[in-house]
C-alpha positions as CSV (number, residue, x, y, z in Angstrom):
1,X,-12.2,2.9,-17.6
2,X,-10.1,5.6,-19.3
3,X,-6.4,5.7,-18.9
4,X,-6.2,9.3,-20.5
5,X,-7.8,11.7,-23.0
6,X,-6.9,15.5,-24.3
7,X,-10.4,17.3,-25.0
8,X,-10.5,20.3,-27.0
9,X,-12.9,23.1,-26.8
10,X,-13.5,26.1,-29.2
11,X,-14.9,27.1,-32.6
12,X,-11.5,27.3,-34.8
13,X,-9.4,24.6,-33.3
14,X,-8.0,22.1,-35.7
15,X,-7.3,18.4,-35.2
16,X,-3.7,17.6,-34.3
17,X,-2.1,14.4,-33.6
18,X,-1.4,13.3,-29.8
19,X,1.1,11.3,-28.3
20,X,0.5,9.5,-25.2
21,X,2.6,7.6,-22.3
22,X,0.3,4.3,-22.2
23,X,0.5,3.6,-25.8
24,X,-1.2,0.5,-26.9
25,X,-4.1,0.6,-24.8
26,X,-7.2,0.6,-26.4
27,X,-9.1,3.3,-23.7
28,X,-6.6,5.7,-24.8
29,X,-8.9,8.7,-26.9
30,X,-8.5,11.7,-28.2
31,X,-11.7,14.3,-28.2
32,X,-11.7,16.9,-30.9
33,X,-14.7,19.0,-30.5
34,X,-16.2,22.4,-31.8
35,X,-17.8,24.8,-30.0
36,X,-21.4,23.2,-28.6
37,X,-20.7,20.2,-30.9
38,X,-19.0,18.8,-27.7
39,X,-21.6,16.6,-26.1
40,X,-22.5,15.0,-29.3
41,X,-18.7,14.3,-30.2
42,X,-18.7,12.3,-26.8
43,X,-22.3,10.8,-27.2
44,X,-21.1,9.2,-30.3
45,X,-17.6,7.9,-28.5
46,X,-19.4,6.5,-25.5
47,X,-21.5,4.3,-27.7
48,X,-18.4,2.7,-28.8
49,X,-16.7,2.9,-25.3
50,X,-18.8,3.9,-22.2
51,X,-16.4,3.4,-19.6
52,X,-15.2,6.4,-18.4
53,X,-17.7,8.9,-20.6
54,X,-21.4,9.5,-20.1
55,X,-23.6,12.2,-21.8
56,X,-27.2,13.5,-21.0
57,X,-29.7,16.0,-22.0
58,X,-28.2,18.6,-19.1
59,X,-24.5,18.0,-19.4
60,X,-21.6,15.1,-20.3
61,X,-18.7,13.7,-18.1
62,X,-15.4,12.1,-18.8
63,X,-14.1,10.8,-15.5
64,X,-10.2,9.3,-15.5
65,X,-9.1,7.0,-12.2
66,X,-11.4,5.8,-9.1
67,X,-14.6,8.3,-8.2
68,X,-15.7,6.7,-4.5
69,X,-18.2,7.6,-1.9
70,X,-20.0,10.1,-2.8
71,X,-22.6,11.5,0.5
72,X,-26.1,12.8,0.1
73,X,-28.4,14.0,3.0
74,X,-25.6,12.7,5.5
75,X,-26.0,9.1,3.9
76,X,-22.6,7.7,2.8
77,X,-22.9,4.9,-0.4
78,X,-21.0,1.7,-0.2
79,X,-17.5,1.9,-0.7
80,X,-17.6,1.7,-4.6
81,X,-16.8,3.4,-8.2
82,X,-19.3,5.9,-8.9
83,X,-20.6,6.3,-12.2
84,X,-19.8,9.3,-14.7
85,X,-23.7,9.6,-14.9
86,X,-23.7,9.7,-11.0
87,X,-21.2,12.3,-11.0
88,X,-23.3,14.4,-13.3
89,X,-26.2,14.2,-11.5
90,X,-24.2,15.1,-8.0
91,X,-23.0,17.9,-10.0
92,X,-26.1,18.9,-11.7
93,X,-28.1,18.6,-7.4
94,X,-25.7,20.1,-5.7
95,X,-23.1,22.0,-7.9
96,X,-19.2,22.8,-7.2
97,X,-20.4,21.1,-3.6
98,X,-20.3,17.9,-5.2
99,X,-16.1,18.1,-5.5
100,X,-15.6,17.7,-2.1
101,X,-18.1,15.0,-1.5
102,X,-16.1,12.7,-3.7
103,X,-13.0,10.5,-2.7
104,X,-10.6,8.8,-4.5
105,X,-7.5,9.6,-6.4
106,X,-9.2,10.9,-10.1
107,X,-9.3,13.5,-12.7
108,X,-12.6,14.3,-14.0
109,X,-14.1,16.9,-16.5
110,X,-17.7,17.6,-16.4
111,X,-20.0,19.8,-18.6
112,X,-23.6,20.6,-16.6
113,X,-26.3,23.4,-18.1
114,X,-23.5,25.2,-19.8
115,X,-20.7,25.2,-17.6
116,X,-17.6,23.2,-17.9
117,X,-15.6,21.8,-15.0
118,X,-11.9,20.1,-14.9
119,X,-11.4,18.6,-11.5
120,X,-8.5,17.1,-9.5
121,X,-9.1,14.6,-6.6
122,X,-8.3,16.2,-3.6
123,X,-5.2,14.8,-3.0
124,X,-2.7,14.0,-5.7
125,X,-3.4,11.7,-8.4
126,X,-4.0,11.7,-12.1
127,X,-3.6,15.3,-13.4
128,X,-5.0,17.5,-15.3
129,X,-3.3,20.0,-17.3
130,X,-4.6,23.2,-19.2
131,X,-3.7,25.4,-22.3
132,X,-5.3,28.0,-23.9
133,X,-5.6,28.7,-27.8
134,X,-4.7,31.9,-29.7
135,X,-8.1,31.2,-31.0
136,X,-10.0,31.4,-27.6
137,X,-10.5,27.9,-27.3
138,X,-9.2,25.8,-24.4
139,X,-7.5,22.5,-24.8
140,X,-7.1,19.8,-21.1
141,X,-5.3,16.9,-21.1
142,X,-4.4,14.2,-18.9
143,X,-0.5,14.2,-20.0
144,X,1.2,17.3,-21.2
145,X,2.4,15.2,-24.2
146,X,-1.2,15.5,-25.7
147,X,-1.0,19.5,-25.5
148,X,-0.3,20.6,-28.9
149,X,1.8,18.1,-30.0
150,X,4.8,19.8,-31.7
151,X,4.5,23.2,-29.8
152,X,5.1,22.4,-26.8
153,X,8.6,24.9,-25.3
154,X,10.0,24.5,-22.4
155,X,9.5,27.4,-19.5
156,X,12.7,29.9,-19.6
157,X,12.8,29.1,-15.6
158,X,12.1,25.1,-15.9
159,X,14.6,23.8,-13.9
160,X,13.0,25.7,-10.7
161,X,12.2,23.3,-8.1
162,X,11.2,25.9,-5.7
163,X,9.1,28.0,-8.1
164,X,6.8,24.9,-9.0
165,X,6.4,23.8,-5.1
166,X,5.1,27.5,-4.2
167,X,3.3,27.5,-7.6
168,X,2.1,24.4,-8.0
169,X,-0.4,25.4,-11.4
170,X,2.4,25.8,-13.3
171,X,4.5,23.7,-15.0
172,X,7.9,23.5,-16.9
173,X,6.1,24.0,-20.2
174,X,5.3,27.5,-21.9
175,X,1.0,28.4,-21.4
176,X,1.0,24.9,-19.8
177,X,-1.2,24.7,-16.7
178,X,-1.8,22.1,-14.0
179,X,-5.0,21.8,-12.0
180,X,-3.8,21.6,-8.2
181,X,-5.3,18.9,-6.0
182,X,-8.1,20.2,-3.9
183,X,-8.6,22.7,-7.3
184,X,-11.2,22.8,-10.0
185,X,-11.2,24.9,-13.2
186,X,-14.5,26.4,-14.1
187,X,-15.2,27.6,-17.9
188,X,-17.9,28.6,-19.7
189,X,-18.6,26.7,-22.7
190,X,-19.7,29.9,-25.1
191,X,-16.6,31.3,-24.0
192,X,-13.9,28.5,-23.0
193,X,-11.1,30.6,-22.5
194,X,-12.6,32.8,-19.8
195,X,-11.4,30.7,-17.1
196,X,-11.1,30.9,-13.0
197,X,-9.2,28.1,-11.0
198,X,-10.6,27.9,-7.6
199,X,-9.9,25.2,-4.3
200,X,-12.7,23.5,-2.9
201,X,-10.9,21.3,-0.3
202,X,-7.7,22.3,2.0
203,X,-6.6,19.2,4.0
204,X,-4.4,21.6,6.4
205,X,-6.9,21.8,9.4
206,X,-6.9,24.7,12.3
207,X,-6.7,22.3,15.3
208,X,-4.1,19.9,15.7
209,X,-4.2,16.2,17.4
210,X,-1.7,16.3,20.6
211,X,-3.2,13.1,22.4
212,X,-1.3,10.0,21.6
213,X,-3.9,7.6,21.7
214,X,-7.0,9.9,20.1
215,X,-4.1,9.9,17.3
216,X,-3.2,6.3,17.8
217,X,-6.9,5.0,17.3
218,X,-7.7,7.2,14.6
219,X,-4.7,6.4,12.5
220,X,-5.2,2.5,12.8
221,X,-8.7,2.7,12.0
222,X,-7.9,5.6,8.8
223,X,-5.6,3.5,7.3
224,X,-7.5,0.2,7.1
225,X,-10.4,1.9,5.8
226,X,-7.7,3.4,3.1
227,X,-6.4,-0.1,2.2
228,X,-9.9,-1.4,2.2
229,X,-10.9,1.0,-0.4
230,X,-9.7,-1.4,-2.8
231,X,-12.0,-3.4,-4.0
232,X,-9.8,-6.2,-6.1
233,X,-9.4,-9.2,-4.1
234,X,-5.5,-10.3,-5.6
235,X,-2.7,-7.1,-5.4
236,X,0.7,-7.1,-5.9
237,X,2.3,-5.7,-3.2
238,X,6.2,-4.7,-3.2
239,X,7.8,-5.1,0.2
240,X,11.4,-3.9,1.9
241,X,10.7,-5.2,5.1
242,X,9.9,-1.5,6.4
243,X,6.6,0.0,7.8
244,X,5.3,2.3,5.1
245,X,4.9,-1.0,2.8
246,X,4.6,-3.8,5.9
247,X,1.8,-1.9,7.2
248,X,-0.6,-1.3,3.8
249,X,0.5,-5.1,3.1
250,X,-0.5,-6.2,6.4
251,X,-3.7,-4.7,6.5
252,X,-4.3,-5.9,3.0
253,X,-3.4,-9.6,4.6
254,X,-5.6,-9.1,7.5
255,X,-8.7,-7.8,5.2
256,X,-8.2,-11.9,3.4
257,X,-6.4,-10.4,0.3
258,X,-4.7,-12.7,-2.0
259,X,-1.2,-11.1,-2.0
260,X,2.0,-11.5,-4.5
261,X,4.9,-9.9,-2.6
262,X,8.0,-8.8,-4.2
263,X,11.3,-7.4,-3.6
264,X,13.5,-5.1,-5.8
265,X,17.1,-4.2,-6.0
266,X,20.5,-5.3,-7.4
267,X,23.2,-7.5,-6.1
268,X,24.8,-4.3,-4.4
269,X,21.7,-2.4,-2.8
270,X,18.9,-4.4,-1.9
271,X,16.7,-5.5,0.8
272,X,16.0,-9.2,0.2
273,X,16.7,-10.4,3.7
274,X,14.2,-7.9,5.2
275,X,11.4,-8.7,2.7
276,X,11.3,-12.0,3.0
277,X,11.5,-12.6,6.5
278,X,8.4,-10.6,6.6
279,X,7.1,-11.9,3.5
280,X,7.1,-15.3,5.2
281,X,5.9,-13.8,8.4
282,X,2.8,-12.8,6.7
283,X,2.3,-16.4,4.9
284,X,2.7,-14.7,1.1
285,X,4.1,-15.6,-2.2
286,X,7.5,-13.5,-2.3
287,X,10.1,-13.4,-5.1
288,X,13.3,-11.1,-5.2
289,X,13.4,-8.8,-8.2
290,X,17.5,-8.7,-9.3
291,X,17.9,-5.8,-11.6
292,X,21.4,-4.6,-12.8
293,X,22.5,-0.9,-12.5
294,X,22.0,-1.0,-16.0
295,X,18.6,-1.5,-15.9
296,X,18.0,1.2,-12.9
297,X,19.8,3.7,-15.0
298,X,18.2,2.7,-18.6
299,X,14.5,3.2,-17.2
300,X,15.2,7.0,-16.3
301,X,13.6,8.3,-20.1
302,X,10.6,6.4,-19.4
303,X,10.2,7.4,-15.7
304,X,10.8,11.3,-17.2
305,X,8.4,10.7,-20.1
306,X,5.7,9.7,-17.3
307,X,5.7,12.5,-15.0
308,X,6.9,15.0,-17.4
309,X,9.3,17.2,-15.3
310,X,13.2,16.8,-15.0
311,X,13.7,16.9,-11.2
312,X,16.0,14.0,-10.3
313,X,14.7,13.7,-6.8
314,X,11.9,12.4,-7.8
315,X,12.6,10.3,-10.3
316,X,15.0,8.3,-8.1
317,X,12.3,7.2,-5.6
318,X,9.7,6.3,-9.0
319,X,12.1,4.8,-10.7
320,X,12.6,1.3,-9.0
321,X,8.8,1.1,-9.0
322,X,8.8,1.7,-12.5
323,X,10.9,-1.4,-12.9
324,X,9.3,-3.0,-10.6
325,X,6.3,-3.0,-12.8
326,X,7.6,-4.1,-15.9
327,X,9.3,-7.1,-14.3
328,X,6.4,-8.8,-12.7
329,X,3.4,-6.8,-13.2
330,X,0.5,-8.5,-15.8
331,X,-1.9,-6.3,-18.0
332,X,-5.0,-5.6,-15.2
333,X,-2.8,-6.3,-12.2
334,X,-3.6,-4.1,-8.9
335,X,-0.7,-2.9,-6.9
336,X,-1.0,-1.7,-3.3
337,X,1.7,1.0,-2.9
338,X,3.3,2.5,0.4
339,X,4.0,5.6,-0.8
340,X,3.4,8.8,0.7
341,X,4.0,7.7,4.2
342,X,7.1,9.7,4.3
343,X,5.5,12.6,3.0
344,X,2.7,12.8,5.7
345,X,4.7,11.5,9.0
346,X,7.9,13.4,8.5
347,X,10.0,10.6,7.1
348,X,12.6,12.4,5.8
349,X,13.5,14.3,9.4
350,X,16.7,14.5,10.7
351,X,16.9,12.4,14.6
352,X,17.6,15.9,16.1
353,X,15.2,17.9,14.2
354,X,13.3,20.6,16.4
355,X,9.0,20.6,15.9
356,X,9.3,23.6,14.0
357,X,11.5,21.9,11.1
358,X,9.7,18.8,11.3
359,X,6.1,20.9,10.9
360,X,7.9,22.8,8.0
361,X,9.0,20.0,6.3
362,X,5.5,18.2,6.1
363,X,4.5,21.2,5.0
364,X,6.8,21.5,2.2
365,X,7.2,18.1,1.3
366,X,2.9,17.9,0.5
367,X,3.3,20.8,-1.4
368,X,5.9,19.0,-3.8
369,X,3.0,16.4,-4.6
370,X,1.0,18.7,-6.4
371,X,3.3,18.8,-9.0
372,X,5.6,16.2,-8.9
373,X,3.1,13.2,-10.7
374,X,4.4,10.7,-7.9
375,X,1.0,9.1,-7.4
376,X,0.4,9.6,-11.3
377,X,-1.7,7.0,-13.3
378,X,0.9,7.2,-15.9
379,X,3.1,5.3,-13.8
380,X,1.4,2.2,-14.1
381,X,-1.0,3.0,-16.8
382,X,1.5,2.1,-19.1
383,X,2.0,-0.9,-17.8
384,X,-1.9,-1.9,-18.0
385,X,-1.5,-1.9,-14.1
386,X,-3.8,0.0,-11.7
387,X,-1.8,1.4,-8.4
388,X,-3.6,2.0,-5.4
389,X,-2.3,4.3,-3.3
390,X,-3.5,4.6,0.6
391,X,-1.5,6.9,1.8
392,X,-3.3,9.4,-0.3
393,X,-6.5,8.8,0.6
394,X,-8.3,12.1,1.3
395,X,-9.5,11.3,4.7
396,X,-6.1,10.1,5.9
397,X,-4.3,13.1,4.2
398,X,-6.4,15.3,6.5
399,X,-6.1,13.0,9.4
400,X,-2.1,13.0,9.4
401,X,-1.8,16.6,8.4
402,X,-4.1,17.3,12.0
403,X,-1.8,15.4,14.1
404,X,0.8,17.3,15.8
405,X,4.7,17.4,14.8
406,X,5.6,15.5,18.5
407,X,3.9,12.9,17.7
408,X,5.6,12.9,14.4
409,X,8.9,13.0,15.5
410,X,10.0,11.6,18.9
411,X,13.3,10.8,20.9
412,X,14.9,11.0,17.4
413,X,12.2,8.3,15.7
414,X,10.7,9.8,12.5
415,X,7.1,8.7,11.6
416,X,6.8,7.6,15.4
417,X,3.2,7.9,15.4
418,X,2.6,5.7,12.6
419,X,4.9,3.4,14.5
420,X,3.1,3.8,17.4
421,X,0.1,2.6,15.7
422,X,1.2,-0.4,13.9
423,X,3.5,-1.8,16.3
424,X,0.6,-4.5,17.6
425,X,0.3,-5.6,13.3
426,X,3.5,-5.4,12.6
427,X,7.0,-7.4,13.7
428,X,9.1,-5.0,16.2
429,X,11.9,-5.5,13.4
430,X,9.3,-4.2,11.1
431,X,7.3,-1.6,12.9
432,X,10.5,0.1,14.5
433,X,12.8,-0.5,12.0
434,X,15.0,3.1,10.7
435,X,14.0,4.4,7.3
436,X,15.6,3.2,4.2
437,X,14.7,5.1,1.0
438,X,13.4,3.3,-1.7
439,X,16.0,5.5,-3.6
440,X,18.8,3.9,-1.3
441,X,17.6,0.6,-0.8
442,X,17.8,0.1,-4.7
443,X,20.9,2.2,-5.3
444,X,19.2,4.4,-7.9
445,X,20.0,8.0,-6.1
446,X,23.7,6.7,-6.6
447,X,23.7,5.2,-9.3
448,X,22.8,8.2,-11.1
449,X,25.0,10.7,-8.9
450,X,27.6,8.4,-9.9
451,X,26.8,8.3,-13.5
452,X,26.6,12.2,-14.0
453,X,29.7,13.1,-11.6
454,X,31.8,10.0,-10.6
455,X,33.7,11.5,-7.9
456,X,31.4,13.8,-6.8
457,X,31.7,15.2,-3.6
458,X,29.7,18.3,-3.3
459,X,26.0,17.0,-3.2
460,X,24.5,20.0,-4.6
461,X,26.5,20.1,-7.1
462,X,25.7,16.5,-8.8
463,X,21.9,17.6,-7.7
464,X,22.4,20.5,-10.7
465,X,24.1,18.0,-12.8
466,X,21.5,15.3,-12.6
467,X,18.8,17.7,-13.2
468,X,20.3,19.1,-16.2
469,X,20.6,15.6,-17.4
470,X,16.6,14.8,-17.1
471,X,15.9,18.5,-18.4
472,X,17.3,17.6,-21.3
473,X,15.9,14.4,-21.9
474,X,12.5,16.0,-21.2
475,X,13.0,18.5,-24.1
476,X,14.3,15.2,-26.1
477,X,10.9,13.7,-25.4
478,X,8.5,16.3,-25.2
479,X,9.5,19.0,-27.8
480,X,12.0,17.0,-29.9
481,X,9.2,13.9,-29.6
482,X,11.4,11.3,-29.4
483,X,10.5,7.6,-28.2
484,X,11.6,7.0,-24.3
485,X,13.2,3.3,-26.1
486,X,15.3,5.3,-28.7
487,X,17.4,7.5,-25.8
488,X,20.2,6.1,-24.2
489,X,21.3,8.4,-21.0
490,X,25.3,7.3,-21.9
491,X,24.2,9.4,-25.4
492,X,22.7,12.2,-23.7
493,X,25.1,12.8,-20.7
494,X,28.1,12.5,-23.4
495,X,26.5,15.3,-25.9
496,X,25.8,17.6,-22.8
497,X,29.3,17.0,-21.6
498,X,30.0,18.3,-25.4
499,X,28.0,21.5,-25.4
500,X,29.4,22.5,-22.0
501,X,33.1,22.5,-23.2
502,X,32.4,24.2,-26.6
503,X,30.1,27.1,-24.4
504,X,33.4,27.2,-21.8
C-alpha cells in the first residue's frame, strides 16, 4: 500500500524533484502527468506496483491509508480493505455518494468518466493538500513537502492558531490548500484548475443522547467494533495505566490479540508504576521506554517535519509517540493508539466547568483535528509502522459527538461517560483514574517551556515563544529544505535569541 504520492495535473507542468517524510520506503512515488496522459502514467506505475493504484477503461484511483466497508443496497461487506478498483467502481455506480459509504482513516484521489476527485476520510487522517499552477494545472499531495519543492513561502499570518481552526482548508503555506475531513475536491480533468471543495459527511448530529444507558451500550459496543477494525492479529500498544489507552488495549486483549505493551517517559516524568500494574493485569509483554530530556527535546524537527505546522501544542502530545516509535517499533509493526479520546469526551475540561463550556470545547477541540495532522500517517509512516487509531473511527466520531455534554462531564469527572462504560473492563484504578496528559506524563510540554523561557512564569507568553521556535524550524525544513537530523533546537533557539536583540 502507498505511504504517499504528489500527482500532478496539467498540460505545461514540468517535472520537479520531491522530498518526502518516509524516506527510504520503497512505496513512496511521485506522479508527473500531462493533461489526459494521466491514466496511462499510472497504468504503467501500477504494473510495477499495484498496491495502492488501479486504472480502467472509465477512470484510475490512487488510494493512501485503510478504505473499509463499503455498503450497497443496504448490505454491509465484511470488515476489510477495499480495493482501489472497488472504489472506482462505487464511484463510477453511485458517484460523490460513494464518499460517505466508505470508513476508515484514508486519502484517496479518483479520476471516473472525466472527473477527478481528491478525498479525505471523514474523520481525520492522512491529508491531502492542494496547489494550483500559474499554468492552470493543479498539483495534490499527501505532504506539503512534495508541493513545489523549493517554492514553497510561508503564509504572512502562519503562526494563527485560531485562523486555521475556523479555516481549516488552509494552511501555513502560501496557495497551499488542505482537503478538510468529511470534504472532497472535485476537478475537471480538461480544465484542472476549475475547482469546487464540497462536504459530504458532518459528524455533528441534530439530536443529542441524554439517556445514560442508551449512551452507555452504544459506546461499549462503538468502540469494540472500532478496535476490531483492525485486522492484524500482533499490535503494539503503548500504555500509561489511564482509560483512553487501557480501554483500546483491553478490548484489543479481549478480541485474543497478541499484544506488546510499552511505557514511555524519563527518570523525572513517567508513568511506569501505572502501566505495568495494568500491563500485568491484562497478562501482556510490558517494557518501560527510559528516554532522557535530551531525546524528548531532539525529536521536535522530526515531529515538525511530519505534520508540517509550528504549533507547539500539538507537537508536545505527538512527540513522545514519535519516540516511542523509533525505540521499539519494527518496519510493518501495527500500533493501537488511544488518541482522540480527549478530543471527543471533553478531556481537557476544567472539574467546575458549566455544559456550555464543555459543549464548546468539544466543539473546538474537533475542529483543531482538521488541521493539526495528529492522526497523520506521516507519524508512523516513517517509521514503516501502521497506527490504528479508534477513536477516529467515523461511526464512533458521530456517536460521541451525539451524546450530551452531562454525560460528558459529571460531579467534576471529565470523560465520565466513557468511564461509565468501561468501568466493568477496566481496573477502578484504571477506569476512574484523573487525566494525565501524555504531554505531562512524559515531561515534554515542560521540557520545552523550560528550554525556550527557563523561568517563565506567564504561560502565554512561553506559548508565543515555543511557537516561534517551531515556526522557524518549519521554514528551516520546508523552504530552506533542510534535513530534520541536521537541526539542533539549541542552534535554533540560540540564532532567534540573536535576531531578536539585533531587531530590539
Amino acid at each position: 500500500m502507498l505511504t504517499g504520492y504528489t500527482l500532478a495535473i496539467g498540460r505545461s507542468l514540468a517535472k520537479e524533484r520531491a522530498r518526502f517524510a518516509a524516506k527510504g520506503l520503497d512505496s513512496f512515488h511521485e506522479h508527473v502527468c500531462a493533461g489526459q496522459e494521466v491514466r496511462a502514467q499510472l497504468r504503467r506505475l501500477g504494473a510495477a506496483e499495484p498496491a495502492g493504484i488501479a486504472t480502467s477503461a472509465r477512470g484510475w484511483c490512487i488510494a493512501l491509508g485503510r478504505v473499509r466497508r463499503y455498503r450497497a443496497a443496504g448490505v454491509e461487506t465484511a470488515c476489510r480493505d477495499l480495493s482501489e478498483m472497488e472504489i472506482i467502481e462505487a464511484v463510477l455506480d453511485h458517484g460523490v455518494e460513494a464518499f460517505a459509504k466508505l470508513s476508515g482513516l484514508h486519502a484517496i484521489i479518483i479520476a471516473a468518466d472525466g472527473v477527478l476527485y481528491a478525498v479525505a476520510a471523514k474523520t481525520p487522517g492522512p491529508p491531502i493538500y492542494v496547489k494550483c499552477t500559474e499554468g492552470g494545472g493543479l498539483c495534490i499531495a499527501s505532504e506539503i513537502k512534495a508541493l513545489m519543492c523549493g517554492t514553497l513561502r510561508l503564509a504572512p499570518d502562519a503562526v494563527s492558531e485560531g485562523r486555521l481552526s475556523w479555516a481549516p482548508w488552509q494552511t501555513a503555506f502560501e496557495g497551499v490548500r488542505q482537503v478538510p475531513a468529511g470534504h472532497y475536491l472535485r476537478a475537471d480533468l480538461s480544465n484542472p484548475a476549475d475547482v469546487a471543495l464540497l462536504p459530504y459527511w458532518d459528524p455533528w448530529r441534530a439530536a443529542s443522547i441524554c439517556s445514560e444507558d442508551v449512551a452507555v451500550q452504544a459506546l461499549q459496543a462503538s468502540l469494540a467494533s472500532a478496535v476490531a477494525a483492525e485486522p492484524a492479529d500482533s499490535l503494539v500498544s503503548f500504555i500509561s495505566g489511564g482509560l483512553d489507552s487501557g480501554a483500546v488495549t483491553a478490548l484489543a486483549a479481549r478480541d485474543g490479540k497478541r499484544l506488546r505493551t510499552y511505557s514511555i517517559g524519563t527518570p523525572r516524568h513517567n508513568e511506569f508504576a501505572e502501566a505495568r500494574r495494568f500491563a500485568d493485569h491484562l497478562g501482556c509483554r510490558h517494557a518501560e521506554v527510559a528516554v532522557t530530556a535530551d531525546d524528548i527535546l531532539a525529536a521536535f524537527p522530526a515531529v515538525v517535519f511530519a505534520v508540517e505546522h509550528p504549533f507547539s501544542t500539538y507537537l508536545e502530545y505527538l512527540v513522545p509517540g514519535h519516540v516511542g516509535f523509533e525505540r521499539v517499533c519494527r518496519s510493518g509493526d501495527t500500533v493501537l493508539s488511544g488518541y482522540g479520546s480527549d478530543v471527543l469526551f471533553a478531556g481537557y475540561a476544567k472539574p467546575n466547568a458549566p455544559l456550555h463550556a464543555v459543549a464548546g470545547l468539544v466543539h473546538n477541540e474537533y475542529r483543531t483535528t482538521l488541521w493539526s495532522n495528529e492522526a497523520s500517517h506521516v507519524l508512523g509512516a516513517s517509521h514503516g509502522v501502521h497506527v490504528h487509531y479508534p477513536y477516529y473511527d467515523a461511526d464512533l466520531v458521530e456517536l460521541a459527538l451525539s451524546i450530551g455534554s452531562g454525560l460528558k462531564h459529571r460531579d467534576g469527572w471529565e470523560k465520565w461517560i466513557l468511564r461509565r462504560a468501561m468501568q466493568d473492563l477496566l481496573p477502578v484504578e484504571v477506569s476512574w483514574r484523573r487525566k494525565i496528559g501524555i504531554h505531562q506524563s512524559t515531561g515534554s510540554e515542560i521540557l520545552l517551556t523550560h528550554f525556550v523561557s527557563p523561568d517563565a512564569r506567564d504561560l502565554r507568553s512561553a506559548k508565543k515563544a515555543k511557537d516561534a521556535l517551531c515556526l522557524r524550524v518549519l521554514e528551516l525544513l520546508m523552504v530552506e529544505q533542510c534535513e530534520p537530523a541536521d537541526i539542533r533546537m539549541e542552534d535554533v533557539l540560540a540564532n532567534l535569541s540573536v535576531a531578536s536583540s539585533v531587531m530590539q
